[in-house]
Backbone as CSV, one residue per row, in Angstrom:
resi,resn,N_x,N_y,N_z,CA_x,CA_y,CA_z,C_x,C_y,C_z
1,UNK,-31.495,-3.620,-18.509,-30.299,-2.810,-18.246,-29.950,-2.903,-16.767
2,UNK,-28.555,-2.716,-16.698,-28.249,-3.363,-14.988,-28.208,-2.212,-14.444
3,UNK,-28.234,-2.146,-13.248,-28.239,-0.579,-12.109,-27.242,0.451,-12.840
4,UNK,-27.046,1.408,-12.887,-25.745,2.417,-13.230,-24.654,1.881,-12.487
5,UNK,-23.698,2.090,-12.860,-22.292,2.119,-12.621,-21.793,3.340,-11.784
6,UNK,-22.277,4.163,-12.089,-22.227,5.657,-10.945,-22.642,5.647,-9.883
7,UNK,-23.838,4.513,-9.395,-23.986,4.270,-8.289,-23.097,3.786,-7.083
8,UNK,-23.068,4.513,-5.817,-22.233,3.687,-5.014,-22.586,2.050,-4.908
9,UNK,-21.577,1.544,-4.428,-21.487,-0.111,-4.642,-21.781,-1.117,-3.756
10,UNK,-22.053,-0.677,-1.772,-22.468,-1.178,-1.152,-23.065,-0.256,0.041
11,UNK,-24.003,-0.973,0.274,-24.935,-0.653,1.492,-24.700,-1.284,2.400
12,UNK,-24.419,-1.238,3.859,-24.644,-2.080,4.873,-25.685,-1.720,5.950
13,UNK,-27.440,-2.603,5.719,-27.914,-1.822,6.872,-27.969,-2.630,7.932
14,UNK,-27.485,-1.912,9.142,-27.823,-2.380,10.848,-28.842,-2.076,11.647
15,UNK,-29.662,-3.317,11.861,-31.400,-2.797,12.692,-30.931,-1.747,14.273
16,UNK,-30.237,-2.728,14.775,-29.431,-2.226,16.030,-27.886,-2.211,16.354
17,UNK,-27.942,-0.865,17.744,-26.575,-0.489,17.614,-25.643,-1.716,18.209
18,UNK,-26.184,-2.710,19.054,-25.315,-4.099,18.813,-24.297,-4.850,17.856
19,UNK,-25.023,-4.510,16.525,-24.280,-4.826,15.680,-23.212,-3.905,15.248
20,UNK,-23.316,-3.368,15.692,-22.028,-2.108,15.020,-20.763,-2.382,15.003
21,UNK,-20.018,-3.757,15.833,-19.015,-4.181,15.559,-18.771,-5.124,14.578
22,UNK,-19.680,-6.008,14.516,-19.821,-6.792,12.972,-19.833,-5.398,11.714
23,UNK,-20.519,-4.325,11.863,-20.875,-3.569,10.372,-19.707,-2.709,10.372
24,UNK,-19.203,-2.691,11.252,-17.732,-2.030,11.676,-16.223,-2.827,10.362
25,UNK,-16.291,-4.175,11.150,-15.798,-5.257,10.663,-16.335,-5.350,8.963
26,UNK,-17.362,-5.284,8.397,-17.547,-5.631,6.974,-17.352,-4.209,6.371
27,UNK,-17.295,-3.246,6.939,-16.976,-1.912,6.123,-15.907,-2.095,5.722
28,UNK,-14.924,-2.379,6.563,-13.583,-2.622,6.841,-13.269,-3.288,5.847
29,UNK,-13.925,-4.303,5.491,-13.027,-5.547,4.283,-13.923,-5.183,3.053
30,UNK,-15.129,-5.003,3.197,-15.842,-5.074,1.794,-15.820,-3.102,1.101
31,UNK,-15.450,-2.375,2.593,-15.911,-0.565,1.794,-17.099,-0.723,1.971
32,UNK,-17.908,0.579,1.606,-19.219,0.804,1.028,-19.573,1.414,2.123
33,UNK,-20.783,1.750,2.556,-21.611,3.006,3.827,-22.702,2.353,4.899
34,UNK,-21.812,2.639,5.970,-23.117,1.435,6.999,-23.557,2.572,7.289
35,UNK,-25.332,1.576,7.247,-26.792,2.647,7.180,-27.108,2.279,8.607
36,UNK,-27.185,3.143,9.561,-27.728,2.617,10.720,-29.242,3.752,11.054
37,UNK,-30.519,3.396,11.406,-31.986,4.044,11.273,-31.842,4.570,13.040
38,UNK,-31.050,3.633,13.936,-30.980,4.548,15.459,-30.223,6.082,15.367
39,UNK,-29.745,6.213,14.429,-29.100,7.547,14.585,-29.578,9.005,14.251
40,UNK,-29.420,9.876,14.708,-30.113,11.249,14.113,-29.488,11.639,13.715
41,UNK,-27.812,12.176,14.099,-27.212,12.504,12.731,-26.550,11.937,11.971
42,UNK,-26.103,12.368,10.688,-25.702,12.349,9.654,-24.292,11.111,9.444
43,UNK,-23.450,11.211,10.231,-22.572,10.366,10.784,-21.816,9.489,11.923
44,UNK,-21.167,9.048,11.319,-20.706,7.875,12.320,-19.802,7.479,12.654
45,UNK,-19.004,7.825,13.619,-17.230,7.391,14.393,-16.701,8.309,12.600
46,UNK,-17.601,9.209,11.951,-16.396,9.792,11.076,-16.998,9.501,9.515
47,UNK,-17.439,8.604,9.303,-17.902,7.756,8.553,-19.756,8.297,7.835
48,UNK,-19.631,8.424,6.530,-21.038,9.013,6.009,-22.063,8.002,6.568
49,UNK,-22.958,8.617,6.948,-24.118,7.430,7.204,-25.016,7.442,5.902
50,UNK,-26.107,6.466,5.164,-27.350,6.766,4.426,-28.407,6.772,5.775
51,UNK,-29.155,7.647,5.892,-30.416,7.925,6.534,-31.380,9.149,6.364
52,UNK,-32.417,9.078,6.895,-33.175,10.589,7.025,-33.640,10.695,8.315
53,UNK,-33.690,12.328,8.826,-33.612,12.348,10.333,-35.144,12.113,10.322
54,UNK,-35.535,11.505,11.506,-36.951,11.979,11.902,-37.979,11.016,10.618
55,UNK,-37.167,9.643,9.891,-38.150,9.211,9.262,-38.163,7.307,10.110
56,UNK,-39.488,6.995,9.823,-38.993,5.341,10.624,-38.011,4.882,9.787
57,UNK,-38.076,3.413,10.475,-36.739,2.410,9.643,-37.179,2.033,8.130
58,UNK,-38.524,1.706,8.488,-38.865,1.170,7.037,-39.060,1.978,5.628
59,UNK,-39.013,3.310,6.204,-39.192,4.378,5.150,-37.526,5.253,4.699
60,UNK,-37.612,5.192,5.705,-35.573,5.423,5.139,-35.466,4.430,4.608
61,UNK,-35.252,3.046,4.607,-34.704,2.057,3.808,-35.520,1.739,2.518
62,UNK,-36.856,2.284,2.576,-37.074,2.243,0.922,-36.926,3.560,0.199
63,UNK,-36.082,4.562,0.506,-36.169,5.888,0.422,-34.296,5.645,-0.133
64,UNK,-33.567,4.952,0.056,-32.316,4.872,0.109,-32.176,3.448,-0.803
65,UNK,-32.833,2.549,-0.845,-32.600,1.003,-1.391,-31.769,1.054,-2.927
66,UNK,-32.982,1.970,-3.690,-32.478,1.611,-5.190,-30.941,2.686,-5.552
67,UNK,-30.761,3.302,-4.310,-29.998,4.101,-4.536,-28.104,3.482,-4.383
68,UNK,-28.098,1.432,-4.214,-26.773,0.804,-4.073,-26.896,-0.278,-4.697
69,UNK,-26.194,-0.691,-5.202,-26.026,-1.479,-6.403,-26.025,-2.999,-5.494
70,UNK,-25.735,-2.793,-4.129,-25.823,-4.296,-3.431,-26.237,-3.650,-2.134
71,UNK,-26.602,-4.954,-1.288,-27.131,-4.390,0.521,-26.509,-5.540,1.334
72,UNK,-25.838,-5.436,2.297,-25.968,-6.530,3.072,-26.936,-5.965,4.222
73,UNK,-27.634,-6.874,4.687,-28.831,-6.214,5.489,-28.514,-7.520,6.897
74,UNK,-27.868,-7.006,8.210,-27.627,-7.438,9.239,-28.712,-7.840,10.309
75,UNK,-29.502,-8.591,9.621,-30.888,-8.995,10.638,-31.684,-10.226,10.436
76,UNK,-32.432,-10.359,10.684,-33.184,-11.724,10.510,-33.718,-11.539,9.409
77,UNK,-33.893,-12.528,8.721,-34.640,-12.894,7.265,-36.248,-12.102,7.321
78,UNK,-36.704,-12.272,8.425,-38.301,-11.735,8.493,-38.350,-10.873,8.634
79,UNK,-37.335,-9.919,9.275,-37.173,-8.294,9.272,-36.814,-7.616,7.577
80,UNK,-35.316,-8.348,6.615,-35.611,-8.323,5.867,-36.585,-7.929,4.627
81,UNK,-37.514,-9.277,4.673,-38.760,-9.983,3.929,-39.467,-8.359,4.068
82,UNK,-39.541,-8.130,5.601,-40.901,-6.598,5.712,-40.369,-5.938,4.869
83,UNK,-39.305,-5.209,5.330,-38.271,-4.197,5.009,-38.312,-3.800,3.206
84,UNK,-38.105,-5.071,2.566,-37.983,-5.234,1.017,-39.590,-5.282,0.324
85,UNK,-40.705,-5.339,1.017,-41.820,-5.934,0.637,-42.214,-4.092,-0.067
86,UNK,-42.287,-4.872,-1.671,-42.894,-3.900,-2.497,-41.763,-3.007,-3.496
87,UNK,-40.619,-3.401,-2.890,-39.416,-3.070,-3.776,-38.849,-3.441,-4.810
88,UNK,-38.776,-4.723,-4.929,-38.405,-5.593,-5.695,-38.996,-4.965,-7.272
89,UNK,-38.255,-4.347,-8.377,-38.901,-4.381,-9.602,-38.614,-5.669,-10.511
90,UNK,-37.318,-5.809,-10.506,-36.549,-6.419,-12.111,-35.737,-7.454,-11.349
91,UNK,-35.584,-8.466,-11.684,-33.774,-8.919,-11.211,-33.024,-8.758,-12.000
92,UNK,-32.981,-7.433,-13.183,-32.229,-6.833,-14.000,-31.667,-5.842,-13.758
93,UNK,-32.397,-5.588,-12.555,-32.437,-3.929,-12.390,-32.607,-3.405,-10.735
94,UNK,-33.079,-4.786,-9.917,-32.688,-4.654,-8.264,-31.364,-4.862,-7.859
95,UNK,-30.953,-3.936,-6.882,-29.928,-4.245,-6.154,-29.932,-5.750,-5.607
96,UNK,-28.189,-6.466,-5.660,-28.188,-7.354,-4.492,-28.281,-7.415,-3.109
97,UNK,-29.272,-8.299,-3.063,-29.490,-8.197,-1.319,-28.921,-9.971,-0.278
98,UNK,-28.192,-9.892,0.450,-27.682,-10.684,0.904,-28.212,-10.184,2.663
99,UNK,-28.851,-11.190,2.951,-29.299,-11.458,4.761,-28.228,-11.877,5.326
100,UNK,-27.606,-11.067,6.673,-26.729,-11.944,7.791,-26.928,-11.541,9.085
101,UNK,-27.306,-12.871,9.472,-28.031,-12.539,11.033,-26.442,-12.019,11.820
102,UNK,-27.047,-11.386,12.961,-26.331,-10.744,14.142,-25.206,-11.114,14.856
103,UNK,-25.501,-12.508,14.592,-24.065,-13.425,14.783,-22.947,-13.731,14.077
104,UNK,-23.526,-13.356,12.726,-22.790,-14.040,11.399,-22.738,-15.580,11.062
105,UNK,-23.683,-15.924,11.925,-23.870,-17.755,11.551,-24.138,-18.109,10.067
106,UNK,-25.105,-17.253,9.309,-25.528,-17.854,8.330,-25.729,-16.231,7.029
107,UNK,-25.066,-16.448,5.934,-25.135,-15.525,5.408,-25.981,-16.104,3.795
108,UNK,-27.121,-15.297,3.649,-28.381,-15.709,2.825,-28.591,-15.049,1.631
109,UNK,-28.266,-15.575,0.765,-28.389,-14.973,-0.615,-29.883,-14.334,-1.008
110,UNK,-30.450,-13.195,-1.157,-32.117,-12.985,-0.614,-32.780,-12.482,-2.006
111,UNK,-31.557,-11.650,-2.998,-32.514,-11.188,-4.086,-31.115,-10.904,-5.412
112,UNK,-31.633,-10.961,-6.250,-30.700,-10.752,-7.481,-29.464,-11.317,-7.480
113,UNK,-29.574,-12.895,-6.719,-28.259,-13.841,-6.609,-27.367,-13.948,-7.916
114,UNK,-27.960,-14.259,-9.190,-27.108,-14.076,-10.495,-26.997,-12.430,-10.805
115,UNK,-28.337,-12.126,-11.840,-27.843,-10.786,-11.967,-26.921,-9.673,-11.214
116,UNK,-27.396,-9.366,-10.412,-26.729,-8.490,-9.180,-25.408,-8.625,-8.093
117,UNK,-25.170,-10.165,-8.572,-24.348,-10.796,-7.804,-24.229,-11.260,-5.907
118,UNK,-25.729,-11.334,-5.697,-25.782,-11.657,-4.311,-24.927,-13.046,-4.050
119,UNK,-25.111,-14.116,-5.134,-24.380,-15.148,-4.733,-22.677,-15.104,-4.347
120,UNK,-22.095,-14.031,-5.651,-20.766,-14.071,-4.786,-20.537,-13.231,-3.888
121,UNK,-21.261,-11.872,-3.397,-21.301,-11.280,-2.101,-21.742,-12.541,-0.898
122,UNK,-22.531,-13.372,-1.188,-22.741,-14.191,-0.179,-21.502,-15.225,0.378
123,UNK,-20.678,-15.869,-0.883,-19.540,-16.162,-0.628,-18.367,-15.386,0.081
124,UNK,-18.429,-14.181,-0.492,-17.302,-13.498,0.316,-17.736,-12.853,1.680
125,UNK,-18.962,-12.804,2.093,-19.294,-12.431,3.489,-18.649,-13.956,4.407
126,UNK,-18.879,-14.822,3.547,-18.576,-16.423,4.399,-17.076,-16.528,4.752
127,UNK,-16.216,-15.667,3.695,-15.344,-15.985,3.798,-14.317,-15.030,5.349
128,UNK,-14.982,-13.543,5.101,-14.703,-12.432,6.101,-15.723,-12.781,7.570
129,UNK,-16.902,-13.232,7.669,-17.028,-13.825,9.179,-17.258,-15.380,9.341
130,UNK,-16.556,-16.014,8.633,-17.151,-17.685,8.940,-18.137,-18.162,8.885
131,UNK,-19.326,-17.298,8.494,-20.739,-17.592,7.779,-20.653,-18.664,7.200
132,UNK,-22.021,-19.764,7.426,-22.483,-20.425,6.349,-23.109,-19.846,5.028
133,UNK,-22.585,-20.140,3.955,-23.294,-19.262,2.890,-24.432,-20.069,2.244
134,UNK,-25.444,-19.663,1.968,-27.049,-19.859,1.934,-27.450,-19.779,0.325
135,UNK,-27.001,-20.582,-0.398,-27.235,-19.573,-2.029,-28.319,-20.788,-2.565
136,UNK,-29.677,-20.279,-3.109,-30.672,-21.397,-3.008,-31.437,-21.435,-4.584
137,UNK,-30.594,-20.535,-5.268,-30.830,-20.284,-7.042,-30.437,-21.598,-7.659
138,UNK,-31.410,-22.369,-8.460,-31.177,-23.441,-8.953,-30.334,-23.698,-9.503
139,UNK,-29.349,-23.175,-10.443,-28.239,-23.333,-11.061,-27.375,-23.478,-9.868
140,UNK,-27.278,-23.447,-9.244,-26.144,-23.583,-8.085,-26.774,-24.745,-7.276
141,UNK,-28.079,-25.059,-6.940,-28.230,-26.390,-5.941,-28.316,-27.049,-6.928
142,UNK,-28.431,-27.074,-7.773,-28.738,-28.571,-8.370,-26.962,-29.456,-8.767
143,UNK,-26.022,-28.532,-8.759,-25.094,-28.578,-8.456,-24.386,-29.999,-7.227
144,UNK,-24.021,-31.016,-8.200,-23.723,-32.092,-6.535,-22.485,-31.998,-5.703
145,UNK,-21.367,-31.650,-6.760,-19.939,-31.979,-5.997,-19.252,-30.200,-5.836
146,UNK,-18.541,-30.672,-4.336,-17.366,-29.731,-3.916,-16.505,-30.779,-3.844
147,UNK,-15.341,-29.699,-4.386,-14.289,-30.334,-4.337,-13.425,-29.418,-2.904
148,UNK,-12.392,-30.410,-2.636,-11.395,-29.432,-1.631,-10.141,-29.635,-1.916
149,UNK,-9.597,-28.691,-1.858,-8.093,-28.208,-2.299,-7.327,-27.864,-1.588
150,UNK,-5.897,-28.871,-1.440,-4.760,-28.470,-0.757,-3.784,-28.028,-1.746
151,UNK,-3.142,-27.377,-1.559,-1.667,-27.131,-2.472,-0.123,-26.401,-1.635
152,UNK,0.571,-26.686,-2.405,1.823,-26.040,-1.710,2.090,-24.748,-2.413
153,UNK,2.840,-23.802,-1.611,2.832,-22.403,-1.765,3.129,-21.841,-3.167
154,UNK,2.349,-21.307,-3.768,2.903,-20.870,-5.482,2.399,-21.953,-6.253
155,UNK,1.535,-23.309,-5.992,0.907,-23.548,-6.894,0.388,-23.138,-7.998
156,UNK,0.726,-23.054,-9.221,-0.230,-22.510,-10.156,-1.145,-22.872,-10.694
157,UNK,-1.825,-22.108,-11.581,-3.723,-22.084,-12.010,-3.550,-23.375,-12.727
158,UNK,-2.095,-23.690,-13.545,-2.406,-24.787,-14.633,-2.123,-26.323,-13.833
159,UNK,-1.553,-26.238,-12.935,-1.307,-27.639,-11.704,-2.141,-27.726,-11.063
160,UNK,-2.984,-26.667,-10.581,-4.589,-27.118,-10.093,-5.424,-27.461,-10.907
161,UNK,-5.653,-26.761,-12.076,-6.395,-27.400,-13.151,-6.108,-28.477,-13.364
162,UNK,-5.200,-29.056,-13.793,-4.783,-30.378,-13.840,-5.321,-31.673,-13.027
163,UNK,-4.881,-30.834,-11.692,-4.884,-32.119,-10.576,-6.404,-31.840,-10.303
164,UNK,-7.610,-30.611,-10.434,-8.559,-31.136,-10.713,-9.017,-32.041,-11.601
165,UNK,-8.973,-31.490,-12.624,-9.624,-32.887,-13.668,-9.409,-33.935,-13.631
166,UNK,-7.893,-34.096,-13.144,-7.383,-36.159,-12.402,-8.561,-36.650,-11.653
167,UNK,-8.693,-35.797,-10.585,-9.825,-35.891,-9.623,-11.353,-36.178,-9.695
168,UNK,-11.591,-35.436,-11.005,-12.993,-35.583,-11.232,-13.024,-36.659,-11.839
169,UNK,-11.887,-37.017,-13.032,-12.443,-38.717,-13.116,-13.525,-38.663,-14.105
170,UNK,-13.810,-37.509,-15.075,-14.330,-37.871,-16.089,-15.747,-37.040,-15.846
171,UNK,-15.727,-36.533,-14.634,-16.976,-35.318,-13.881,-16.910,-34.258,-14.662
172,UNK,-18.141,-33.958,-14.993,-17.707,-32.066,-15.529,-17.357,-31.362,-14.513
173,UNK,-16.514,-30.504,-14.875,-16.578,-29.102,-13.725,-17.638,-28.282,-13.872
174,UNK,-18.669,-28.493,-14.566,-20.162,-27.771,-14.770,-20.698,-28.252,-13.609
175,UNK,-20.359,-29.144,-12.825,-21.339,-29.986,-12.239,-20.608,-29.741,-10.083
176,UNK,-19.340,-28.793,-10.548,-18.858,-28.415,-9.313,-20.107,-27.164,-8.921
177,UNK,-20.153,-27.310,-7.151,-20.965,-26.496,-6.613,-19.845,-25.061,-5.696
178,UNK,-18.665,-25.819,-5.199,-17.944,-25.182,-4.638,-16.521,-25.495,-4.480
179,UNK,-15.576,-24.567,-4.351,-14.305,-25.449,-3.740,-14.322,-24.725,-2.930
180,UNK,-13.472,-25.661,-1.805,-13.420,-25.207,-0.630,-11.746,-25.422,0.116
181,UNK,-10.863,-24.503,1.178,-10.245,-24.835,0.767,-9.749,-24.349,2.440
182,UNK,-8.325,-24.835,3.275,-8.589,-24.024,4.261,-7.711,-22.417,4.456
183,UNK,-8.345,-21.778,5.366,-8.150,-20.268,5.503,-6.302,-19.882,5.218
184,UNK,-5.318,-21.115,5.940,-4.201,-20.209,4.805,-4.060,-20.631,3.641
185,UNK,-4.580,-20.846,2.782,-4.542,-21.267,1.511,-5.416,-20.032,0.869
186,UNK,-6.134,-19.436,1.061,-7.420,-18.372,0.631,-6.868,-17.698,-0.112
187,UNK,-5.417,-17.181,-0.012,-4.940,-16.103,-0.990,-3.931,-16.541,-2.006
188,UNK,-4.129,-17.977,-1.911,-3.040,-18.620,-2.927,-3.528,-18.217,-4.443
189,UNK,-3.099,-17.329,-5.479,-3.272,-16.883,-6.440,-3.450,-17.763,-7.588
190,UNK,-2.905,-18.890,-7.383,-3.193,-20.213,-7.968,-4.387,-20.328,-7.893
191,UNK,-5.197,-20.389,-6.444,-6.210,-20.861,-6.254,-7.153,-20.154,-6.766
192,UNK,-6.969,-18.927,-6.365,-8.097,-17.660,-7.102,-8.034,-17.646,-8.233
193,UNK,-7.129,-17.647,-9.558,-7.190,-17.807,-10.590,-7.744,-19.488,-11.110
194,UNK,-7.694,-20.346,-10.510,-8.521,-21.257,-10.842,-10.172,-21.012,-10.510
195,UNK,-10.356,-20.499,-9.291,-11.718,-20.131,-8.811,-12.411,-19.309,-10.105
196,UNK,-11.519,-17.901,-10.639,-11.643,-17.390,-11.560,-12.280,-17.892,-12.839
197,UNK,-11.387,-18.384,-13.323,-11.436,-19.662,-14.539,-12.671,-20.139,-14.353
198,UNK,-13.119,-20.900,-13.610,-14.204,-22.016,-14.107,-15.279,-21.211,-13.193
199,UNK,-15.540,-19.673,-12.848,-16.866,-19.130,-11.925,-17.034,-19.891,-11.007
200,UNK,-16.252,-20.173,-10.045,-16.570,-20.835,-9.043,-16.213,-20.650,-7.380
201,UNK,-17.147,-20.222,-6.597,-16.781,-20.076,-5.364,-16.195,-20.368,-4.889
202,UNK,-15.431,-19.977,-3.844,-14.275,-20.045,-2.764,-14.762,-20.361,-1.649
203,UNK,-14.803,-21.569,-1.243,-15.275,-21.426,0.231,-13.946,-22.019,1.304
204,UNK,-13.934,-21.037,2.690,-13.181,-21.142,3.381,-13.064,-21.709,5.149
205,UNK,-12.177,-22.801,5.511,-12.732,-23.348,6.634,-11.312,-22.777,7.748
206,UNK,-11.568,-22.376,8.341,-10.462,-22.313,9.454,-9.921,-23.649,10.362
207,UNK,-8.706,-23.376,10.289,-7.698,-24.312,11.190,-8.578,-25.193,12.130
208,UNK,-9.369,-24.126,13.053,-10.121,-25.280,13.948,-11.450,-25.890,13.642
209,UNK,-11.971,-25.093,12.594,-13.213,-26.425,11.673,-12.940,-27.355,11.360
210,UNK,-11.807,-27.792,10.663,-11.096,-28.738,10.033,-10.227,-29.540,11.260
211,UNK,-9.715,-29.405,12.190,-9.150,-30.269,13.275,-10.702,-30.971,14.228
212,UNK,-12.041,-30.228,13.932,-12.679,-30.733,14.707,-13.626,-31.559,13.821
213,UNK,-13.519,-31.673,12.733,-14.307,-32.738,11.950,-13.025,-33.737,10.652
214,UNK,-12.503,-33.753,11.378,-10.994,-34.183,10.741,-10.822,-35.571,9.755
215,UNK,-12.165,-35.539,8.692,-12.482,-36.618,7.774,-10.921,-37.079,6.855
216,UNK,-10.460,-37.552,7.374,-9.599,-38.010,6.247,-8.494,-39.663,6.485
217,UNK,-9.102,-39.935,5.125,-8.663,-41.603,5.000,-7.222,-41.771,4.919
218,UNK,-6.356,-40.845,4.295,-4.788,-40.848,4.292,-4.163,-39.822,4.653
219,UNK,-4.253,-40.119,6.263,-3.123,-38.951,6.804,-1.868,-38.197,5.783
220,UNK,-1.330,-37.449,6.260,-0.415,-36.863,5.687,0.469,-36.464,6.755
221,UNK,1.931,-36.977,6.796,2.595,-36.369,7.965,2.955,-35.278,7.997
222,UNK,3.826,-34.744,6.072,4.089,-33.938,5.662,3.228,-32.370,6.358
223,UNK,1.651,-32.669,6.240,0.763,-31.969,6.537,0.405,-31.556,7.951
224,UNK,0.668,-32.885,8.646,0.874,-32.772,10.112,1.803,-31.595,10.667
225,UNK,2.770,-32.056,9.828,4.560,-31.311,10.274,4.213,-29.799,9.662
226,UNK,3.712,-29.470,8.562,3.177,-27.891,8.305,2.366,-27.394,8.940
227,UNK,1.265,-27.983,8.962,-0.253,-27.122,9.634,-0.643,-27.647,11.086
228,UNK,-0.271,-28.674,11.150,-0.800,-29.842,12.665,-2.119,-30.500,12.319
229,UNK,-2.674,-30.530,10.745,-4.105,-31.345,10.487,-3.282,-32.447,9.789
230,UNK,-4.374,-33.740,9.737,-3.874,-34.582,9.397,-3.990,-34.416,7.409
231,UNK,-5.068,-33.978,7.428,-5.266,-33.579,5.380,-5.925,-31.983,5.916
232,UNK,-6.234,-31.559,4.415,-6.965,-30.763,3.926,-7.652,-30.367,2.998
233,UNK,-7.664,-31.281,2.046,-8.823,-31.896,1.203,-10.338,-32.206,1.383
234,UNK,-9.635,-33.487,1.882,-10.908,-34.222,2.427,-11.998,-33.313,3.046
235,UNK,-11.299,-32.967,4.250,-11.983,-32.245,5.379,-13.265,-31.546,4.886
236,UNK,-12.393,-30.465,3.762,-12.501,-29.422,3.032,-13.851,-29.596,2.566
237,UNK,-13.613,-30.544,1.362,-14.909,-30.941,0.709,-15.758,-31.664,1.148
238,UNK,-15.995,-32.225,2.094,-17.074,-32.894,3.147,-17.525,-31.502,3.744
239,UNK,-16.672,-30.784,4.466,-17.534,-29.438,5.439,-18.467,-28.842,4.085
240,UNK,-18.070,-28.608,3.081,-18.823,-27.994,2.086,-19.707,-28.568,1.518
241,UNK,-20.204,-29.977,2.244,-21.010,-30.518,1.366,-22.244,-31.100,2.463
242,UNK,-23.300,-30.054,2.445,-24.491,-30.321,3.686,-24.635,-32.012,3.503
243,UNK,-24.705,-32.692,2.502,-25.378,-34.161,2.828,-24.598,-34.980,1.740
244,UNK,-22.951,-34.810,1.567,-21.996,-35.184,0.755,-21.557,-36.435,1.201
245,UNK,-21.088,-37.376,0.489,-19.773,-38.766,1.023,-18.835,-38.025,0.217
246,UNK,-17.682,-39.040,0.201,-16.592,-38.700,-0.281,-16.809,-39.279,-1.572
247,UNK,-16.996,-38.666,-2.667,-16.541,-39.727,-4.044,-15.229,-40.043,-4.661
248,UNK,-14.360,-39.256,-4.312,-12.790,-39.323,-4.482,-12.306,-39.233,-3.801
249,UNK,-11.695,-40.117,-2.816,-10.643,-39.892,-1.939,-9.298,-38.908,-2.337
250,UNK,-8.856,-37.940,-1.631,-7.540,-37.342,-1.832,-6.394,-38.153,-3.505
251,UNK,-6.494,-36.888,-3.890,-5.350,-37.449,-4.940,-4.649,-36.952,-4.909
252,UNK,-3.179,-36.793,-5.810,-2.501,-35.779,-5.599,-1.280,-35.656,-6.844
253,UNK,-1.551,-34.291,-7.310,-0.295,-34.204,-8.719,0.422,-33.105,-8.437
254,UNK,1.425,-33.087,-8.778,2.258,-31.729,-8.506,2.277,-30.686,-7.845
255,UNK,1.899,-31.286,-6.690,2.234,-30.773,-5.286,0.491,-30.011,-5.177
256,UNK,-0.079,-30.466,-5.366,-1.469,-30.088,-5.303,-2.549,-31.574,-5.132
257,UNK,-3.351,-31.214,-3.569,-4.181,-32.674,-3.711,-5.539,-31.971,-3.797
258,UNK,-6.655,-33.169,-4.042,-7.644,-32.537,-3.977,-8.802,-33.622,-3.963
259,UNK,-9.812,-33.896,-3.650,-10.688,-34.597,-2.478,-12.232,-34.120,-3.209
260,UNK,-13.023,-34.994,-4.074,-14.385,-34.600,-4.606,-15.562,-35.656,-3.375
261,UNK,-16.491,-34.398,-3.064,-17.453,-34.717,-2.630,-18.429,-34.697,-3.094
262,UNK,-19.722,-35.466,-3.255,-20.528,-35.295,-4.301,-21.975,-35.691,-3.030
263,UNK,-22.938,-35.160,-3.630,-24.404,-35.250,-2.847,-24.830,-36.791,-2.746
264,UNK,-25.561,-37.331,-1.487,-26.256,-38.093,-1.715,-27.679,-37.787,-1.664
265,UNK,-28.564,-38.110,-2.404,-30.106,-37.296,-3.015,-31.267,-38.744,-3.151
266,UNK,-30.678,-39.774,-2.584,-31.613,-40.595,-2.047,-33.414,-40.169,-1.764
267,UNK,-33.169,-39.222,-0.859,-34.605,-39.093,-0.255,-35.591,-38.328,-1.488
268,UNK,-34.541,-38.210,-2.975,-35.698,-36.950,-3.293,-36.564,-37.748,-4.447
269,UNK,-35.976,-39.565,-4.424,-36.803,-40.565,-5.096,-37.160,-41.311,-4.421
270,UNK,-38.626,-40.514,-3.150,-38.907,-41.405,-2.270,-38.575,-42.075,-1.143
């Protein structure tokens, strides 16, 4: 049986008051109650805190854990690891826990990635600070190809579908790990309802990720003259792909292109 539904829905805990502008920032987009253990009272700039006065960090946070249906926990993985050690019952029945260090460099899928949904909290933390997202549950790495997706404004779900499957060329979409796509494109409803459709992550690159690794075999002037990149495909699905080539160069159907990257896995036969 999964956590209650009556439970509140996110936790955010912060080791230190440094971070308070990052936990500031994810309250902001995701909701839910940043837990901070430096504080004695009760609240914060206004805002409910979870804590207990006068208890350490590690005992407030197992005193409060089973009590949110997810955590993002703002610290190093090994602070974490302590923090959680002995909590863990079910992955039926633990909260999701997602790690993001202090910087927001790398955001780590840590416990109940399917059940609980850490994997798509891990995606959407990537998407709100530019995090690398970290998701290491086998159904998802074994996973070879991202694809990347350009489209023009109002694309719909059934012209991306489309101009995916052109693309894959006979690939399952079982076998997609991510699409990726860049940051003004993120709210194209087209896109999300395709993301929708086939359970599949959103991953997002900003304007200047994509001008500074600027992979692409067929410029686009059109693209030039809109955004100032030369594609956004290509780019797309190479940044999303730690040790990817290109297996499809850019295609393009009804005003929608799209660019499959697929793993090379050489080293793991020797």
């Amino acid at each position: 049986m999964r956590i209650s539904d009556n439970l509140p829905q996110l936790g955010i805990w912060l080791v230190r008051e440094r971070s308070l502008p990052l936990g500031e920032h994810l309250r902001d987009a995701l909701g839910g109650v940043l837990c901070m253990p430096w504080l004695q009272g009760a609240h914060d700039r206004g805002q409910g805190a979870c804590g207990l006065n006068g208890v350490p960090q590690r005992e407030r946070f197992r005193a409060v854990f089973h009590v949110y249906k997810q955590w993002v926990l703002v610290m190093a993985t090994g602070i974490a690891v302590r923090l959680l050690d002995g909590l863990p019952r079910s992955k039926h029945s633990d909260p999701a826990v997602v790690v993001l260090d202090e910087t927001a460099r790398y955001a780590v899928s840590l416990l109940a990635g399917h059940e609980g949904g850490a994997n798509q909290l891990t995606y959407r933390l990537a998407q709100i600070t530019g995090a690398v997202p970290i998701v290491t549950t086998a159904t998802e790495a074994l996973k070879p190809i991202t694809i990347g997706i350009g489209c023009r404004r109002g694309a719909g779900v059934e012209q991306i579908d489309a101009a995916v499957k052109r693309a894959l060329s006979g690939r399952s979409i079982e076998a997609v790990r991510e699409v990726a796509t860049i940051d003004l494109k993120a709210n194209e409803p087209g896109l999300q309802a395709f993301c929708a459709r086939h359970a599949l992550p959103l991953r997002v690159f900003t304007h200047a990720q994509i001008a500074a690794r600027p992979w692409t075999t067929h410029p686009s002037g059109w693209v030039r003259d809109q955004i100032g990149l030369d594609g956004v495909c290509e780019p797309c699905a190479l940044l999303a792909s730690v040790r990817g080539r290109l297996a499809v160069a850019k295609t393009a159907l009804d005003g929608v292109a799209v660019a499959v990257a697929e793993d090379v896995t050489e080293w793991m036969n020797g």
